[in-house]
Biopython code that builds the backbone (N, CA, C, O; Angstrom):
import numpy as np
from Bio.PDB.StructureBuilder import StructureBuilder

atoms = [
    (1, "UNK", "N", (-3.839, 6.020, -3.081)),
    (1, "UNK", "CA", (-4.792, 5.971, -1.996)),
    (1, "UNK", "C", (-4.759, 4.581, -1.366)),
    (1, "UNK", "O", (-4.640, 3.551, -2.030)),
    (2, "UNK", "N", (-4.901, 4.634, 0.267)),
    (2, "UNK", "CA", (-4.374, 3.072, 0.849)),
    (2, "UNK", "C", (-6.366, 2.612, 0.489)),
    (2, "UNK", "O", (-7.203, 3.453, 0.158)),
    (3, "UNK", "N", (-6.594, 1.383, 0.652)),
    (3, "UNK", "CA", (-7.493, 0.824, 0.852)),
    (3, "UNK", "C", (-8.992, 1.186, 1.897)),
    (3, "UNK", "O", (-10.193, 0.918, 1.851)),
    (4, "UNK", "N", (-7.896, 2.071, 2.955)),
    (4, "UNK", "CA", (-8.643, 2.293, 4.057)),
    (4, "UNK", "C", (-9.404, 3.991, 3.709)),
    (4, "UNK", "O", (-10.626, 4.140, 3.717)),
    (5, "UNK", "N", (-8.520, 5.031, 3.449)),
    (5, "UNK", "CA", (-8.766, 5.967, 2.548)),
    (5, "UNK", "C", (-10.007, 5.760, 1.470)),
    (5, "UNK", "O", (-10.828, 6.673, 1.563)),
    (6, "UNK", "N", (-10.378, 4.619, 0.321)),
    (6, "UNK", "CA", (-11.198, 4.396, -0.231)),
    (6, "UNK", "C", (-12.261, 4.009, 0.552)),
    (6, "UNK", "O", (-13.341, 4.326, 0.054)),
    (7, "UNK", "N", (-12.325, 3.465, 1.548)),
    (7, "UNK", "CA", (-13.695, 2.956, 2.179)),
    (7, "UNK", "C", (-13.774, 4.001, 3.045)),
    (7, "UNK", "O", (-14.861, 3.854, 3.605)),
    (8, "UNK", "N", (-13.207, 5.038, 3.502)),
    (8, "UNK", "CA", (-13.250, 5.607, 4.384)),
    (8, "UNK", "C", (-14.238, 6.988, 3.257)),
    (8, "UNK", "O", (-15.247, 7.642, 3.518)),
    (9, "UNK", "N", (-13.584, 6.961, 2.347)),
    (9, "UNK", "CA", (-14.730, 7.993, 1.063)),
    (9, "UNK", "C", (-16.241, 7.259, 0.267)),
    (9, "UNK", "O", (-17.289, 7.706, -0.200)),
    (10, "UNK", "N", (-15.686, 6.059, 0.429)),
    (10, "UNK", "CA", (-17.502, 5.486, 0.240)),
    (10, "UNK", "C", (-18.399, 5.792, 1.265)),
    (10, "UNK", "O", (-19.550, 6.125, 0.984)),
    (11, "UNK", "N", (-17.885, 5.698, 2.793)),
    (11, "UNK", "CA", (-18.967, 6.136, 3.594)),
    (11, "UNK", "C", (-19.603, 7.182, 3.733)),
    (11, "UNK", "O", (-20.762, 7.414, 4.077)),
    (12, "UNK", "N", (-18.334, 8.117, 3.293)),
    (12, "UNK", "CA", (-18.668, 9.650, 3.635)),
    (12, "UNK", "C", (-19.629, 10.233, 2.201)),
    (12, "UNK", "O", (-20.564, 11.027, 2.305)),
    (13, "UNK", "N", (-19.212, 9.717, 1.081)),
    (13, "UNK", "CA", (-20.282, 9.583, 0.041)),
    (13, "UNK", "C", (-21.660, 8.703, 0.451)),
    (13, "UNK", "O", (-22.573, 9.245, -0.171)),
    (14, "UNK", "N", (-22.093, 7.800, 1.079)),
    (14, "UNK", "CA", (-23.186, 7.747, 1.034)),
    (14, "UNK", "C", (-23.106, 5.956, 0.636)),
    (14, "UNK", "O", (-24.226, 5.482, 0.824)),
    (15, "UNK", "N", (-22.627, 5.441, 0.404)),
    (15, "UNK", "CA", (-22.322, 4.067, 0.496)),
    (15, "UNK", "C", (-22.745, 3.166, 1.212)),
    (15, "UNK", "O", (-22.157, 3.505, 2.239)),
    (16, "UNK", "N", (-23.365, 2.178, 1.530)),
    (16, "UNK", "CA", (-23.945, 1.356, 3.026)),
    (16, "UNK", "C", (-23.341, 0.004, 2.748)),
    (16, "UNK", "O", (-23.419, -0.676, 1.725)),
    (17, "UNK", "N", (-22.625, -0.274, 4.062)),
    (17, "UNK", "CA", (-21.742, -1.753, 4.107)),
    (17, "UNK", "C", (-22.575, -2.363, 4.758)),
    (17, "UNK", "O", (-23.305, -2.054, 5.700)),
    (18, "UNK", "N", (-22.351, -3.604, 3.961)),
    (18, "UNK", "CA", (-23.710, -5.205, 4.393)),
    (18, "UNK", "C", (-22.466, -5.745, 4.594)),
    (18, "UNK", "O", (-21.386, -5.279, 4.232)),
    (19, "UNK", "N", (-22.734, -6.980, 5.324)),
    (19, "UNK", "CA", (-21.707, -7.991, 5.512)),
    (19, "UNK", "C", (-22.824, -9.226, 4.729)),
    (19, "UNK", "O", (-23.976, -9.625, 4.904)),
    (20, "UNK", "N", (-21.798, -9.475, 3.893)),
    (20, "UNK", "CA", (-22.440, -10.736, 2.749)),
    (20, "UNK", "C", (-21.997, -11.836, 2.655)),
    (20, "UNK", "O", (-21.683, -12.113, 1.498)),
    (21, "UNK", "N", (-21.729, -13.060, 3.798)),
    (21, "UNK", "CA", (-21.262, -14.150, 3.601)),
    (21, "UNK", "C", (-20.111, -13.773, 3.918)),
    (21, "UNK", "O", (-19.240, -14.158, 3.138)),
    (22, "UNK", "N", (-19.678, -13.000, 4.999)),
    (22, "UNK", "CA", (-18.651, -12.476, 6.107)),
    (22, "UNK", "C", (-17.044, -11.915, 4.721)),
    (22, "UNK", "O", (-15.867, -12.207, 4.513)),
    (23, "UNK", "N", (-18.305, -10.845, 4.076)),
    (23, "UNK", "CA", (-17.376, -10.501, 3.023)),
    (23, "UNK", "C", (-18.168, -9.001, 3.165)),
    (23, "UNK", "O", (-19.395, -8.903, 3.202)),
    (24, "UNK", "N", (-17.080, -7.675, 3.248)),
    (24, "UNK", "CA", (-18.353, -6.711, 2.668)),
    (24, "UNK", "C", (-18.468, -6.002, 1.757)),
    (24, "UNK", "O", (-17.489, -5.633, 1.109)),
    (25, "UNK", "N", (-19.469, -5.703, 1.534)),
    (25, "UNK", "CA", (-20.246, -5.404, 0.290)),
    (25, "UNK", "C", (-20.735, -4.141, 0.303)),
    (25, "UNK", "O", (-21.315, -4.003, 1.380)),
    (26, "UNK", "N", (-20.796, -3.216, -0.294)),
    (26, "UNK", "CA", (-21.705, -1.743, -0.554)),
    (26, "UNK", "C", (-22.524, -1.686, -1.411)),
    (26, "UNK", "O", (-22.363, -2.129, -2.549)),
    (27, "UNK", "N", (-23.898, -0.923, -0.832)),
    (27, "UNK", "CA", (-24.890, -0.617, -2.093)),
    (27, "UNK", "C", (-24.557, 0.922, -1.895)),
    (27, "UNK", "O", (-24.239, 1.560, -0.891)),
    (28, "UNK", "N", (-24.740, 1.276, -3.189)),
    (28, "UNK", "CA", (-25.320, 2.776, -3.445)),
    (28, "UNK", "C", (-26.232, 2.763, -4.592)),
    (28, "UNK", "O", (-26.527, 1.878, -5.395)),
    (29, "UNK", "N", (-26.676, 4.238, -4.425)),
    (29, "UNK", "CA", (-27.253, 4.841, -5.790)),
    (29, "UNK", "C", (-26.422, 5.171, -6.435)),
    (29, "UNK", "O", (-25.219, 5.205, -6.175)),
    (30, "UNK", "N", (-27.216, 5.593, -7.799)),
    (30, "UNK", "CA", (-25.941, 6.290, -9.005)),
    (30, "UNK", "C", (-25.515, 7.749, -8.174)),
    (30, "UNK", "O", (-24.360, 8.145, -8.327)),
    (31, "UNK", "N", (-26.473, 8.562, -7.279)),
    (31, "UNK", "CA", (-26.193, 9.762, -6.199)),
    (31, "UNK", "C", (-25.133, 9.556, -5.453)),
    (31, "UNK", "O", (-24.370, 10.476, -5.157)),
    (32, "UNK", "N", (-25.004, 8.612, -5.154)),
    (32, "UNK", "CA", (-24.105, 7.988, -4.125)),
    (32, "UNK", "C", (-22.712, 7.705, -4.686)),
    (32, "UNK", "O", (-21.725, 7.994, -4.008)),
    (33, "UNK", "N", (-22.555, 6.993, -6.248)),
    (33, "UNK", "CA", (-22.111, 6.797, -6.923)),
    (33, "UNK", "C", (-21.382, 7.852, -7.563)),
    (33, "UNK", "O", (-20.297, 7.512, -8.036)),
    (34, "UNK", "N", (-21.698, 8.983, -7.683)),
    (34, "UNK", "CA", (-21.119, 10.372, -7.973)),
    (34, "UNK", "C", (-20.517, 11.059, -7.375)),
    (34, "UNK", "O", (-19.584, 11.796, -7.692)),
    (35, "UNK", "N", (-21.247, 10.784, -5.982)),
    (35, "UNK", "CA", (-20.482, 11.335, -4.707)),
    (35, "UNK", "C", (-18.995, 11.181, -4.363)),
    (35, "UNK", "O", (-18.054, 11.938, -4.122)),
    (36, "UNK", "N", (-19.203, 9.893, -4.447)),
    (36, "UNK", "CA", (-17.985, 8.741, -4.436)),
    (36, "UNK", "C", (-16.740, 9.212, -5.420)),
    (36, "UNK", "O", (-15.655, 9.668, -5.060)),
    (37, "UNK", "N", (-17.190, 8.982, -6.702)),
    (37, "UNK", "CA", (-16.650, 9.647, -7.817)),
    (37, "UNK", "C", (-15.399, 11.089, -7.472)),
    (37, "UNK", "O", (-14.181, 11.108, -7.295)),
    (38, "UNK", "N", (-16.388, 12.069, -7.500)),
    (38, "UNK", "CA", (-15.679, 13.383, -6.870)),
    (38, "UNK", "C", (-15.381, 13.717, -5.903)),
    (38, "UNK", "O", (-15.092, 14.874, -5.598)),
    (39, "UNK", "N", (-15.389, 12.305, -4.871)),
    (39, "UNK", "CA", (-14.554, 12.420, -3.681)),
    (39, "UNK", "C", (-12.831, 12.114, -3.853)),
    (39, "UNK", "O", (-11.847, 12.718, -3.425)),
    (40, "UNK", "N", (-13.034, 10.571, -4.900)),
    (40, "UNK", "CA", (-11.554, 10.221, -5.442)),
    (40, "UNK", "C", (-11.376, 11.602, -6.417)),
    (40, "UNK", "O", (-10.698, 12.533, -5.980)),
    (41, "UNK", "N", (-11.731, 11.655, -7.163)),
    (41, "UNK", "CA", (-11.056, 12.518, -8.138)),
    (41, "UNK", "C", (-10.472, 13.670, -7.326)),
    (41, "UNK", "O", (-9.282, 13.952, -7.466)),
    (42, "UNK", "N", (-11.447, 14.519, -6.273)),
    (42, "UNK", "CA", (-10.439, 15.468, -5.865)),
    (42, "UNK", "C", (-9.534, 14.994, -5.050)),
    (42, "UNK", "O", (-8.433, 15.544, -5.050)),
    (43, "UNK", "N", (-9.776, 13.884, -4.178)),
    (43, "UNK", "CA", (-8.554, 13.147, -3.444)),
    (43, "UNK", "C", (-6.617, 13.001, -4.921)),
    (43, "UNK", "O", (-5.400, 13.125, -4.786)),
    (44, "UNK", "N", (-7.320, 12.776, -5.746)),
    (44, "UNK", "CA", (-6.545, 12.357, -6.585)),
    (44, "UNK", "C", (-5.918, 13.948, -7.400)),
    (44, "UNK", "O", (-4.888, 13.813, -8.060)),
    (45, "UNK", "N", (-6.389, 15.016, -7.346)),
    (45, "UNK", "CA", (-6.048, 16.205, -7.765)),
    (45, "UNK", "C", (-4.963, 16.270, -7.065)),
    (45, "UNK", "O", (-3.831, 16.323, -7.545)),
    (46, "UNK", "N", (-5.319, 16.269, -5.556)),
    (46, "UNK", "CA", (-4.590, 16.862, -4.394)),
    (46, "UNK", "C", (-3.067, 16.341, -4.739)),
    (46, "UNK", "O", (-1.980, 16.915, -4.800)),
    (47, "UNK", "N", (-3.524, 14.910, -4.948)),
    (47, "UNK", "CA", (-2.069, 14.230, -4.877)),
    (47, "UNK", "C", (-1.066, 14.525, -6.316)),
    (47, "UNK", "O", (0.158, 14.512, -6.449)),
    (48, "UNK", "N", (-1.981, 14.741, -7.118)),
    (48, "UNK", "CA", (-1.224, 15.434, -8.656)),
    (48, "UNK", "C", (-0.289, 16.759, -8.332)),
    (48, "UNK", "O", (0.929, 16.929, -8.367)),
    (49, "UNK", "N", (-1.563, 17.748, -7.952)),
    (49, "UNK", "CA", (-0.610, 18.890, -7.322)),
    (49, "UNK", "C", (0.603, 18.739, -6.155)),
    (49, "UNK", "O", (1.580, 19.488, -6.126)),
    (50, "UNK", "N", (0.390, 17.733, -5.283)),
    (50, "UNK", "CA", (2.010, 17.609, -4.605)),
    (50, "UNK", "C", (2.723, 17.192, -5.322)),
    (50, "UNK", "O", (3.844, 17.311, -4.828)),
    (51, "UNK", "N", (2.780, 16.631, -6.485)),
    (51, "UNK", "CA", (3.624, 15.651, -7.175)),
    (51, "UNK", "C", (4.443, 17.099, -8.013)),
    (51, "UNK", "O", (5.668, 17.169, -8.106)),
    (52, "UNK", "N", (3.426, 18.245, -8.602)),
    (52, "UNK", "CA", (4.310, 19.103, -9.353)),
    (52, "UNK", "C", (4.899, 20.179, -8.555)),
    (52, "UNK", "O", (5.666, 20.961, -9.116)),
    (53, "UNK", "N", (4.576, 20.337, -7.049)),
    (53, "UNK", "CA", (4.565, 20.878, -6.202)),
    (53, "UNK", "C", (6.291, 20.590, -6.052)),
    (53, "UNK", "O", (7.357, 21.206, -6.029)),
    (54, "UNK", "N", (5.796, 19.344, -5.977)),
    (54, "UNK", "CA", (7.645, 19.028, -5.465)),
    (54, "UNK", "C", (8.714, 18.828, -6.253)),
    (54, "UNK", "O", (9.867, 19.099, -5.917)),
    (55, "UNK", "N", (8.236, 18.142, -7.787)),
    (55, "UNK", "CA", (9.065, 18.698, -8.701)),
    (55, "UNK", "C", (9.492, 20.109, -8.587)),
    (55, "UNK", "O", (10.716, 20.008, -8.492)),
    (56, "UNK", "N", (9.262, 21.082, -8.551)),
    (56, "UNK", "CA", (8.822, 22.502, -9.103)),
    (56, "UNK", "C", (9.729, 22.756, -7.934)),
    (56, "UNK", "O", (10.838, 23.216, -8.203)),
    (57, "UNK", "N", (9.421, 22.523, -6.646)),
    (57, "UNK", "CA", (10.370, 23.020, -5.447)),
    (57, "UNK", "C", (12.059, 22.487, -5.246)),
    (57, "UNK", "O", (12.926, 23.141, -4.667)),
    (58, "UNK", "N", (12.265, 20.969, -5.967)),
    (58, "UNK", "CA", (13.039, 20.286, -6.500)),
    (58, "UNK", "C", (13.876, 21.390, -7.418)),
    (58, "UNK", "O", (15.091, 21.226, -7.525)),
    (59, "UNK", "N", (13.415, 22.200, -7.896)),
    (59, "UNK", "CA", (14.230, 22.831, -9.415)),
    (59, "UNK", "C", (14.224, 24.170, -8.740)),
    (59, "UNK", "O", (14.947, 25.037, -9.232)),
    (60, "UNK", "N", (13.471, 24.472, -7.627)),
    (60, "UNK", "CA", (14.220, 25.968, -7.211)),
    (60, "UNK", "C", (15.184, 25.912, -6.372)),
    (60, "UNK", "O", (15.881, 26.855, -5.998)),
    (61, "UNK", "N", (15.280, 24.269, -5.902)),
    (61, "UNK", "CA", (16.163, 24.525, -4.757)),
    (61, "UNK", "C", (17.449, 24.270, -5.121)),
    (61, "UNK", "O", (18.386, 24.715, -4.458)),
    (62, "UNK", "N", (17.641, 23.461, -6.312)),
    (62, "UNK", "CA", (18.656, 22.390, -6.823)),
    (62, "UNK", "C", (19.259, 23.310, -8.162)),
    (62, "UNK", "O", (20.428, 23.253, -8.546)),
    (63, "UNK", "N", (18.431, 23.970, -8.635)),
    (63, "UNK", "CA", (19.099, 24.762, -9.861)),
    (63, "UNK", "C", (19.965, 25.498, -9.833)),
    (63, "UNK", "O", (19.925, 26.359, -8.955)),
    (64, "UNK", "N", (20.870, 25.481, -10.574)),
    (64, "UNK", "CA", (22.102, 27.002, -10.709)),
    (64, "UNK", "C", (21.598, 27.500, -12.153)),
    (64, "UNK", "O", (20.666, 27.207, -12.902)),
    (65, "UNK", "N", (22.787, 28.488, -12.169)),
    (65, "UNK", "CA", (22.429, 29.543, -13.763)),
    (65, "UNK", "C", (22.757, 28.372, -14.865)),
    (65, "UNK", "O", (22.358, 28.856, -15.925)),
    (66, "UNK", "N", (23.197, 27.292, -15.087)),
    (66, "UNK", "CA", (23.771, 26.044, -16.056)),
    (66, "UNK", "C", (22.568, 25.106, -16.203)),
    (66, "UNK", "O", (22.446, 24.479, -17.256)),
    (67, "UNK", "N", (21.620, 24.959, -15.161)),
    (67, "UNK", "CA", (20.058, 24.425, -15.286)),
    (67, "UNK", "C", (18.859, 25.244, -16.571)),
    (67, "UNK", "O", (18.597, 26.406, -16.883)),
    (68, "UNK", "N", (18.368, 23.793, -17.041)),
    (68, "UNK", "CA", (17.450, 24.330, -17.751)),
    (68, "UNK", "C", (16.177, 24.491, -16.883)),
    (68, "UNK", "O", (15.957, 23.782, -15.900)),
    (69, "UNK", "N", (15.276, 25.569, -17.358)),
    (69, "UNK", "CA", (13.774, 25.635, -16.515)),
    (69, "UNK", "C", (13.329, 24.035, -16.063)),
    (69, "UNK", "O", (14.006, 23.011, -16.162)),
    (70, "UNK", "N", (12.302, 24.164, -15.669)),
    (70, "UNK", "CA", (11.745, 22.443, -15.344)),
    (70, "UNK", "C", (10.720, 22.264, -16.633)),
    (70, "UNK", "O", (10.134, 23.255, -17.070)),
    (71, "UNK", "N", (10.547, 21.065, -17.173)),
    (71, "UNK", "CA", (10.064, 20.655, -18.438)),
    (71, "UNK", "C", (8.704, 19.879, -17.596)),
    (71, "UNK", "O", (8.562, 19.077, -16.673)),
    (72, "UNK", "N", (7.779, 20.711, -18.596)),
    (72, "UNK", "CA", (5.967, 20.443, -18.088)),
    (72, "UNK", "C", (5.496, 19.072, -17.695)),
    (72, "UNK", "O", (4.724, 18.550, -16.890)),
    (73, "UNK", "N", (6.849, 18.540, -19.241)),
    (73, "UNK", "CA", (6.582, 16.920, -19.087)),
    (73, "UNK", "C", (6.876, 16.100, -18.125)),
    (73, "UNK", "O", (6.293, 15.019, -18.031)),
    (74, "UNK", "N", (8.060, 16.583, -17.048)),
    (74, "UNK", "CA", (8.250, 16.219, -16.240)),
    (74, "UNK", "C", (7.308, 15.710, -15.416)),
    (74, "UNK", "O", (7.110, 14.506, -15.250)),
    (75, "UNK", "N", (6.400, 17.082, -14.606)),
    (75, "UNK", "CA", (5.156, 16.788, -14.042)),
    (75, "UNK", "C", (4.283, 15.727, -14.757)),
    (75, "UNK", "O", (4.031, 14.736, -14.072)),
    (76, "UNK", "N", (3.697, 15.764, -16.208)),
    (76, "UNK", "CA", (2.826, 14.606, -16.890)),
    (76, "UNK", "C", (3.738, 13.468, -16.831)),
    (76, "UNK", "O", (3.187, 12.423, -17.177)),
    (77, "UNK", "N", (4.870, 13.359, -16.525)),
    (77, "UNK", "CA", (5.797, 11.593, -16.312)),
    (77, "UNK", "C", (5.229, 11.416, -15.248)),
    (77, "UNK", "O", (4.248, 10.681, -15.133)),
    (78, "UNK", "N", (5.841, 12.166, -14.157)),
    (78, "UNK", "CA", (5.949, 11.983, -12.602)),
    (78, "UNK", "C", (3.893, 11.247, -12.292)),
    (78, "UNK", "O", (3.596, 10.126, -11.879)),
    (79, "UNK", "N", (2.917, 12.389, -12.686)),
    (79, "UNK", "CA", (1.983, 11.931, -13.219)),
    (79, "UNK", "C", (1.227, 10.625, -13.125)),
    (79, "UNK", "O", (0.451, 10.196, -12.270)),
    (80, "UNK", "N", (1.780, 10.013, -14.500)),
    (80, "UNK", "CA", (1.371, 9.010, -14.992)),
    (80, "UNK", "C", (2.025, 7.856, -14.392)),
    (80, "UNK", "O", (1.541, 6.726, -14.458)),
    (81, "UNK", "N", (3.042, 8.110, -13.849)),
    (81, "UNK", "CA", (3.846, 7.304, -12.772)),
    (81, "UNK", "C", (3.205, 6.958, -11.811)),
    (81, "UNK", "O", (3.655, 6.042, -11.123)),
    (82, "UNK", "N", (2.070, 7.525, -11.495)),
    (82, "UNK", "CA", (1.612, 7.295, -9.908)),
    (82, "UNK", "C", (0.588, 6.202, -10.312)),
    (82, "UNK", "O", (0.352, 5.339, -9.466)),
    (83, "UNK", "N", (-0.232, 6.123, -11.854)),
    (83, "UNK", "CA", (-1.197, 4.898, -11.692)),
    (83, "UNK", "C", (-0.607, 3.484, -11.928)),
    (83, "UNK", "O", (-1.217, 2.420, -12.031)),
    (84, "UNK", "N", (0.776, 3.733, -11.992)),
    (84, "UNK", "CA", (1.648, 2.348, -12.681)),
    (84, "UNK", "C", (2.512, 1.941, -11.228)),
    (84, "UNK", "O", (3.487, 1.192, -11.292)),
    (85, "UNK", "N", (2.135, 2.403, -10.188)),
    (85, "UNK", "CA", (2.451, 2.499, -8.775)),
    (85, "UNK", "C", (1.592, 1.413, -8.174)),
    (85, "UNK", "O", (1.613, 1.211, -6.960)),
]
sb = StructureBuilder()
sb.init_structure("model")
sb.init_model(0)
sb.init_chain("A")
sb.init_seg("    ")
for serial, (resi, resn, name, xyz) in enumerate(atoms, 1):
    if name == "N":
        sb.init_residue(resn, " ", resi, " ")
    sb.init_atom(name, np.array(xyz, "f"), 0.0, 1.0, " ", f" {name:<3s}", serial, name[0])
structure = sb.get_structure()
């Protein structure tokens, strides 16, 4: 997620930007705070599912009868790859 994407889901959660010593700053509630929450997380689903999406389309397009199926782990690499990004 770019930077702009994250502030762009604090607002829409409920977030309020102060400018604090020409720096800004958000208050929320813990409501607000939750909001926020399950805005990234499903933002962050979405992007899991393209990731096995395209593995998965990767191995129908690229496979012959000498290919093994696609390995689950693949997707949990590809995955865990994205927070080390």
């Amino acid at each position: 997620m770019t930077q702009d994407e994250i502030i762009e889901m604090a607002r829409q959660a409920g977030l309020v930007e102060k400018d604090a010593m020409f720096r800004s700053v958000y208050l929320a509630s813990i409501k607000d705070l939750e909001a926020f929450a399950k805005l990234v997380a499903a933002k962050e689903r979405e992007a899991c599912e393209l990731v096995c999406k395209e593995i998965y389309r990767a191995w129908v397009c690229e496979s012959d009868d000498d290919v093994d199926y696609p390995d689950p782990n693949d997707c949990m690499r590809a995955i865990r790859a994205r927070g080390e990004a």
